[in-house]
N, C-alpha and C positions, 0 to 999 in steps of 0.2 A: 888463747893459747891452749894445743891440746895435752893432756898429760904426756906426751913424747918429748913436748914441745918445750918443760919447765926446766930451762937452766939459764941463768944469771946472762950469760949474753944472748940467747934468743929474746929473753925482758929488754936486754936492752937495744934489741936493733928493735924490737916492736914499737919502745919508747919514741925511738927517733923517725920511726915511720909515721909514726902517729903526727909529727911533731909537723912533720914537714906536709902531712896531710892539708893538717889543720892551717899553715901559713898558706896554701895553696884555697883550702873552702871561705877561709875570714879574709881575704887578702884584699877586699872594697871596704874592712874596718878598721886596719892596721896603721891609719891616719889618727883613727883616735886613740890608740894606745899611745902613739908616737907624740900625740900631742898633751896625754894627762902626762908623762914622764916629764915631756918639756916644763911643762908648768912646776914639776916638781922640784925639777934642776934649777930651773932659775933665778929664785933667790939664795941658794947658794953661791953662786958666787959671788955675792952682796953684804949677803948677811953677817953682821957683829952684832955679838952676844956678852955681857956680862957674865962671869962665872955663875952668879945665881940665876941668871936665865938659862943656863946649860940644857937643861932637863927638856925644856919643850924642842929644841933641833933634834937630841936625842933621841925622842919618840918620833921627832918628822921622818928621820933617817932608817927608825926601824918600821913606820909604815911606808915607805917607800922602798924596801928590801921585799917587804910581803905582797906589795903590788908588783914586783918580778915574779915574786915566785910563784904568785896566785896564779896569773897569765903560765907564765911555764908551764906550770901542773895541770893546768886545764887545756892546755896545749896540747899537752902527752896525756890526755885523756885519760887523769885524776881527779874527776870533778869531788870529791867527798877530801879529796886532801887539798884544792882550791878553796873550798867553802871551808875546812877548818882554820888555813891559813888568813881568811879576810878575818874571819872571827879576833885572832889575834889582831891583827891589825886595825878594831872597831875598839877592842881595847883599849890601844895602845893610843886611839885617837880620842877617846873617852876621857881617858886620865890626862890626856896633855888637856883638855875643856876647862877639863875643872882647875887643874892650874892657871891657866890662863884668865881663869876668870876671878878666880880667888887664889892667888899667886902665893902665899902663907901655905898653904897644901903643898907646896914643892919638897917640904922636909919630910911632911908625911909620907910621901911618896917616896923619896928615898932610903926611910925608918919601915919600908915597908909598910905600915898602916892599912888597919883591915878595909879601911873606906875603899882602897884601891886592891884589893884583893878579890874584891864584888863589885868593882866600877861598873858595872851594867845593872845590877840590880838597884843599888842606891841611888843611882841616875834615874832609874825607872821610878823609888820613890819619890825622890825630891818631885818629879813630874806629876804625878801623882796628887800631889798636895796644891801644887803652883802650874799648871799648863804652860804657864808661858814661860818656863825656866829651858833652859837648854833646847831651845827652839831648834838649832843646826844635828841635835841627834833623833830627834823622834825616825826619820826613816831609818838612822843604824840599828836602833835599837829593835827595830822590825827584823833587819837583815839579821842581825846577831840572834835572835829569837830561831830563823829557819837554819841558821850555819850549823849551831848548837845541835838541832833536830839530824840533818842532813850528812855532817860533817867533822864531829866532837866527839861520839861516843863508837862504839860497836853493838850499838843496838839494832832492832828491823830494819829504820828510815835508814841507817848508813850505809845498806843493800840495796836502794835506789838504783836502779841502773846495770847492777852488778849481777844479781841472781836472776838465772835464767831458768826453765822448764822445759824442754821438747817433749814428746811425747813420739816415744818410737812406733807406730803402728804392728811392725811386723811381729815386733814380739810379747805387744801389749806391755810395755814397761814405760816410763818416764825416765828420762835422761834431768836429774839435776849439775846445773852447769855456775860456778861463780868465776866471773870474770875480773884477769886480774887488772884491768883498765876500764875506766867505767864513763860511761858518754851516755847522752843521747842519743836514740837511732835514730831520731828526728832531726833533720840538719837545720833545722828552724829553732826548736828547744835547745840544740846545742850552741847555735849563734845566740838564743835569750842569756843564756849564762857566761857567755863573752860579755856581751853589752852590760848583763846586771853588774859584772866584776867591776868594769871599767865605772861605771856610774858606783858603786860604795869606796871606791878609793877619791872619785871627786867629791863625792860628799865628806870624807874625813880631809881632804885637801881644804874645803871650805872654813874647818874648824882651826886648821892651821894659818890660815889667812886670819883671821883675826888679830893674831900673834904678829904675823909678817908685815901687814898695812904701821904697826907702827914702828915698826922696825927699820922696815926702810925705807931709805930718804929719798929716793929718788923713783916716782911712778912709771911704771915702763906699760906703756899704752897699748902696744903690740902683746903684751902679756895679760892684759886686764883684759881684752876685746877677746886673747883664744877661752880666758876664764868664763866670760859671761855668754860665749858661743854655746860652750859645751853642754852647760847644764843642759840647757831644752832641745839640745841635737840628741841627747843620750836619753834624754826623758820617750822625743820620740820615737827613737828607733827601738827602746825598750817596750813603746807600746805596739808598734805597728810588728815588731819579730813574735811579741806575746800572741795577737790576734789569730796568727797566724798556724798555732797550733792549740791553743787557749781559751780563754775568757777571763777577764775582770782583773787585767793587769794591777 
């Protein structure tokens, strides 16, 4: 957008241009969004909770709000407020872990308790000590480490993408330019960060199945087979889109 350009509704027809681009470049992966949501929805309408279980759907339902919004925003080519957003949402599947696994934490969590005020950090210790504790977050805890960098603060790294340079020749000056929608120019970098979103919402999906398998009663086979598809369809097309502009996925 040029400085002519900045007013509230040209932002927003650019948003929606963006939007409809991007359904148009992603539209051979738009099966797998369609199908991490499915998987999300589906024990809903199953699922019976106990009042003292409450808390873990809770957190399922506000990481599954930020798996909208993540996709949207990177959609309308917001990549640094997509990566802020999964950040929450690595959280939000952090602390349902810990309940889940030691279900006594649910009062701390709702007394606020500082253990959950740094659920990534203390998670990182516990790991730390024991390796083999919290096996289902070691790659979030990767993700949440680059969100934080990329997508968390207003430092350099959240200019990724966004600040640009030209260099005017004719009157020997530099044009500094920040952009208010920020992508990869690379349409291969830009499909990596589709695929990576989609792959950290199935991996906090996994932490919530833990919770679900005993929940409910009745095994739906057609949902267990899109479950065990997806991981290594998303593993690979994260590695083969990486290669592609990359190294060392």
């Amino acid at each position: 957008m040029k400085i002519d350009e900045i007013n509230f509704l040209e932002y927003l027809s650019k948003e929606e241009q963006n939007l409809l681009t991007s359904f148009n470049n992603f539209r051979n992966e738009f099966d797998l969004f369609y199908n991490i949501d499915r998987i999300y929805q589906e024990p809903l309408r199953r699922l019976v909770v106990s009042e003292d279980e409450a808390i873990i759907p809770q957190l399922y339902l506000y990481v599954h709000f930020h798996l909208y919004f993540s996709i949207s925003t990177l959609l309308r080519s917001h990549l640094s407020e997509c990566l802020a957003s999964m950040r929450k949402a690595i959280d939000a599947a952090l602390s349902a872990y810990k309940i889940i696994l030691e279900p006594d934490y649910s009062e701390k969590y709702i007394n606020r308790d500082k253990y959950f005020l740094f659920i990534k950090r203390n998670i990182q210790n516990e790991i730390k000590k024991d390796s083999s504790k919290y096996p289902l977050a070691h790659d979030l805890l990767k993700l949440h480490d680059a969100n934080s960098e990329y997508g968390s603060h207003a430092d350099i790294s959240s200019f990724s993408h966004r600040f640009e340079i030209r260099k005017l020749q004719e009157i020997n000056q530099d044009q500094f330019l920040l952009h208010y929608f920020q992508f990869p120019r690379n349409q291969e970098e830009y499909r990596f960060y589709y695929i990576v979103t989609l792959q950290a919402f199935y991996l906090m999906f996994l932490i919530f199945k833990l919770f679900l398998d005993k929940k409910l009663k009745i095994i739906d086979q057609r949902w267990e087979s899109t479950i065990a598809s997806l991981g290594p369809t998303l593993d690979k097309l994260r590695k083969e889109t990486y290669s592609k502009f990359g190294e060392n996925p």
